[in-house]
KELOFI-801171 format. One line per 5 residues: number of its first residue (from 1); their letters; for each residue x, y negated, z of N, C-alpha, C. Coordinates in nm, 3 decimals. Layout:
<rs>
NUM	a	X,Y,Z,X,Y,Z,X,Y,Z; ...
</rs>
This chain:
<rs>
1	xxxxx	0.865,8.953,-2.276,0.834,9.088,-2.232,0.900,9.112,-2.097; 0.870,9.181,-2.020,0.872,9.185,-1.891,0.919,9.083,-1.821; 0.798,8.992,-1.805,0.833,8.873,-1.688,0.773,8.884,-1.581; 0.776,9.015,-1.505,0.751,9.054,-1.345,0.882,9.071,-1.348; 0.997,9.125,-1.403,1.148,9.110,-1.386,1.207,8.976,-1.335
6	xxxxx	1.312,8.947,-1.235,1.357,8.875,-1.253,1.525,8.879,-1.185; 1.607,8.882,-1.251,1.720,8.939,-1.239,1.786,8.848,-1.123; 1.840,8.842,-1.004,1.904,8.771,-0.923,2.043,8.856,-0.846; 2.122,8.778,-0.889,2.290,8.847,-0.831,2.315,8.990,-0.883; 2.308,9.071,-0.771,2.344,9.244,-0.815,2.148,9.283,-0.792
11	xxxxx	2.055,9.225,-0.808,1.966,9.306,-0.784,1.843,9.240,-0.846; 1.645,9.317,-0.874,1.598,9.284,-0.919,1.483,9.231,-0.823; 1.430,9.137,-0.877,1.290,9.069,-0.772,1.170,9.109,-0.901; 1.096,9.205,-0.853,0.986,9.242,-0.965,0.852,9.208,-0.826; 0.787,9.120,-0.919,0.643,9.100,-0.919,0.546,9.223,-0.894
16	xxxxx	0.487,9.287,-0.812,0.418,9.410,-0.851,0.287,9.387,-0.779; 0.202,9.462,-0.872,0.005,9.461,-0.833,0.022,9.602,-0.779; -0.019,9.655,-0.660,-0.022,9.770,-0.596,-0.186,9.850,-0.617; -0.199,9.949,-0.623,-0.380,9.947,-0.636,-0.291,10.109,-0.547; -0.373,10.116,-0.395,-0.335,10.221,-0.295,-0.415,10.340,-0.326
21	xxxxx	-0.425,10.462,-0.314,-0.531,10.547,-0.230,-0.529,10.620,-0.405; -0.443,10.635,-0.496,-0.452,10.653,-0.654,-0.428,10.810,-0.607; -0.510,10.906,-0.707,-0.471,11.047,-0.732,-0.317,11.055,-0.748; -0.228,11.000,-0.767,-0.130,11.024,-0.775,-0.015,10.881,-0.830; 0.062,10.876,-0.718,0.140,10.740,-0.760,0.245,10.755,-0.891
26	xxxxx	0.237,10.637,-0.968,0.299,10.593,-1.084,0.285,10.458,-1.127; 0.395,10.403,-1.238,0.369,10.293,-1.281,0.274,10.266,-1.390; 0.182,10.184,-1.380,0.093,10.186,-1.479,0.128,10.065,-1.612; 0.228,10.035,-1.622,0.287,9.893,-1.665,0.270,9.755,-1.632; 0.213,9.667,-1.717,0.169,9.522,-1.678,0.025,9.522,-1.635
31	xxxxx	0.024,9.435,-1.592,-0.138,9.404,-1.545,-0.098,9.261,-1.463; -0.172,9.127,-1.535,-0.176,8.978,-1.550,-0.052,8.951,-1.444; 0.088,8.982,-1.507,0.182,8.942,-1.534,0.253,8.989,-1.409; 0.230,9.094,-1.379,0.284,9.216,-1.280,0.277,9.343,-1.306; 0.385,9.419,-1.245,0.394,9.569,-1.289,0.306,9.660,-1.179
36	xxxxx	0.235,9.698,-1.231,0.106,9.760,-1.186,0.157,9.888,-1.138; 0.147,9.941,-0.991,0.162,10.030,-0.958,0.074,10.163,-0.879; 0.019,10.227,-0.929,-0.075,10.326,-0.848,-0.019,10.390,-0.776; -0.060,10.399,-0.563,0.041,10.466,-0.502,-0.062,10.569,-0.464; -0.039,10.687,-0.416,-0.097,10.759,-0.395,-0.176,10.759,-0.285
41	xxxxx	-0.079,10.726,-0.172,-0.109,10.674,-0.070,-0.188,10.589,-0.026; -0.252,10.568,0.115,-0.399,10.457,0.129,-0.326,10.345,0.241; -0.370,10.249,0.170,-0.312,10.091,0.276,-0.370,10.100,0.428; -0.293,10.207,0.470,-0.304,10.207,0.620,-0.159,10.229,0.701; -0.174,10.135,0.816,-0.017,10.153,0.892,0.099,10.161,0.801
46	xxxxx	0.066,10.098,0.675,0.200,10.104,0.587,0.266,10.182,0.574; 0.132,10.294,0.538,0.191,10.386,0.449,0.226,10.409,0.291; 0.150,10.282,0.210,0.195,10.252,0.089,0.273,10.217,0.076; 0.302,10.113,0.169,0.439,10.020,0.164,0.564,10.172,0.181; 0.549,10.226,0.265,0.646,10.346,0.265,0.650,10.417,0.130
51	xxxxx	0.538,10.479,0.110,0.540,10.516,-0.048,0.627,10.470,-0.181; 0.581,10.322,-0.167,0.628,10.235,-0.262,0.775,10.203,-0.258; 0.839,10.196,-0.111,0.975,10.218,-0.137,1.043,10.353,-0.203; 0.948,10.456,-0.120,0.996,10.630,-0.183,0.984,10.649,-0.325; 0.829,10.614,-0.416,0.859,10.573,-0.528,0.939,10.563,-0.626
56	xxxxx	0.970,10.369,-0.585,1.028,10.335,-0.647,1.168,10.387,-0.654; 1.265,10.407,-0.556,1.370,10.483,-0.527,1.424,10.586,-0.614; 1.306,10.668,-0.599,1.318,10.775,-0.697,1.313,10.729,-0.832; 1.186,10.687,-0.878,1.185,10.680,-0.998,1.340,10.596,-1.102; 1.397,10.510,-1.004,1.481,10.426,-1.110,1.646,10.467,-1.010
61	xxxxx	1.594,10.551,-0.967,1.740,10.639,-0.898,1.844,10.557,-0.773; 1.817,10.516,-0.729,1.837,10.410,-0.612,1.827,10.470,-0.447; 1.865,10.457,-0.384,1.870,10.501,-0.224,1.760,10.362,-0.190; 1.692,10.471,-0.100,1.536,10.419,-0.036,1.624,10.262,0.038; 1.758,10.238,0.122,1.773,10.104,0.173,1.782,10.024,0.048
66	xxxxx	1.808,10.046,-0.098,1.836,9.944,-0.178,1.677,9.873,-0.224; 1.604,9.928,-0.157,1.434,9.925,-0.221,1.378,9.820,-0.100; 1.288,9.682,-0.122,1.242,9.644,-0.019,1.151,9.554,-0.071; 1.045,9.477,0.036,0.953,9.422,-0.016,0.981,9.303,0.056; 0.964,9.233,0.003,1.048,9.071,0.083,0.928,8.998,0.077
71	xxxxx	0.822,9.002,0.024,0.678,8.899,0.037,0.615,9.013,-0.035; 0.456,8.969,0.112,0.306,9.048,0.046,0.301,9.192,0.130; 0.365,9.236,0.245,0.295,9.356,0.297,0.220,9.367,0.324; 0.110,9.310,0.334,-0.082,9.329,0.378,-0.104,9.309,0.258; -0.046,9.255,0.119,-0.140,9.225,-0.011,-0.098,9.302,-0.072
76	xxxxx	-0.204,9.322,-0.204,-0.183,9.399,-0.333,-0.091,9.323,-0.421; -0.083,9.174,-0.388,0.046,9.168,-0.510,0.159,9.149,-0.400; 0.303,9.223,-0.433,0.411,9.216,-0.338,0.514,9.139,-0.455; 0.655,9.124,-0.370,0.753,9.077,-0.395,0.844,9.195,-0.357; 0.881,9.267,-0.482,0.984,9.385,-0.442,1.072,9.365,-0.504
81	xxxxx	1.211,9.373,-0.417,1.377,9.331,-0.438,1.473,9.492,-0.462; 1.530,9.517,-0.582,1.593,9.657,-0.534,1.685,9.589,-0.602; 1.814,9.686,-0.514,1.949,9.638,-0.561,2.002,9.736,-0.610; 2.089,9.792,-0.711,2.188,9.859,-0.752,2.104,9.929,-0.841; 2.052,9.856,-0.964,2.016,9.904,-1.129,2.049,9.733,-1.183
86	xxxxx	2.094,9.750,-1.306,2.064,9.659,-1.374,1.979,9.608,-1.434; 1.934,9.495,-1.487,1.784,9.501,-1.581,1.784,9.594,-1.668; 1.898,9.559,-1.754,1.910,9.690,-1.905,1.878,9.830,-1.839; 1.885,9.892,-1.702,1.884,10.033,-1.649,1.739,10.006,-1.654; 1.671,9.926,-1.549,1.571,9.926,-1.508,1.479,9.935,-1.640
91	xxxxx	1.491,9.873,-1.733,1.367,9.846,-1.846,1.420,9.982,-1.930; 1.497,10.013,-1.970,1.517,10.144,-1.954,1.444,10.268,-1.946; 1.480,10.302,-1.827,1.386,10.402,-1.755,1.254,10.363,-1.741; 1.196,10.223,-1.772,1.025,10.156,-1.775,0.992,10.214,-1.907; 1.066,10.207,-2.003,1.022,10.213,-2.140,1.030,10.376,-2.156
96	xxxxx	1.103,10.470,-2.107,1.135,10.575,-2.125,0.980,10.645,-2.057; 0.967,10.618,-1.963,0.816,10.641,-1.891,0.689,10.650,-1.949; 0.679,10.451,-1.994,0.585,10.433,-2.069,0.555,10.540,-2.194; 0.670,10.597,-2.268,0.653,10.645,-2.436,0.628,10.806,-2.355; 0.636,10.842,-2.227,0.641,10.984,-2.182,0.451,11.033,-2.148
101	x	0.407,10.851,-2.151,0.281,10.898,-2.079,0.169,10.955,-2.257
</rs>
């Protein structure tokens, strides 16, 4: 269960499927073995990519520099690194979400 996680040093490398231009950004869970994210925002001048750091930030309580995308800014599947949650925080607040929707 969650193998878009992958825990490295103080921080996480999650796998994520981006789908841009969504009525409203959220995590949608897995989708073929990435965490599926609807941003609200439309893949132009990287403004999702902005989104997706603001996002994520918020959602798992983190300052926007601990949030970054280290592979995939022109693609829908990225490589996003955030530092300062633990896995146990992070799946956490995933599962707390999921049972809210």
């Amino acid at each position: 269960m969650y193998d878009f996680i992958t825990e490295n040093d103080n921080s996480l490398i999650l796998s994520c499927y981006i789908q841009a231009g969504a009525s409203k950004s959220r995590i949608c869970g897995e989708f073929n073995g990435n965490l599926k994210l609807q941003i609200q925002c439309p893949p132009v001048d990287g403004k999702a990519n902005n989104e997706i750091i603001k996002f994520l930030s918020k959602t798992f309580n983190v300052s926007k520099s601990k949030v970054g995308i280290i592979k995939g800014e022109k693609q829908k599947t990225k490589i996003i690194k955030i530092s300062g949650i633990s896995k146990k925080d992070f799946v956490k607040i995933l599962e707390e979400l999921e049972n809210s929707d």
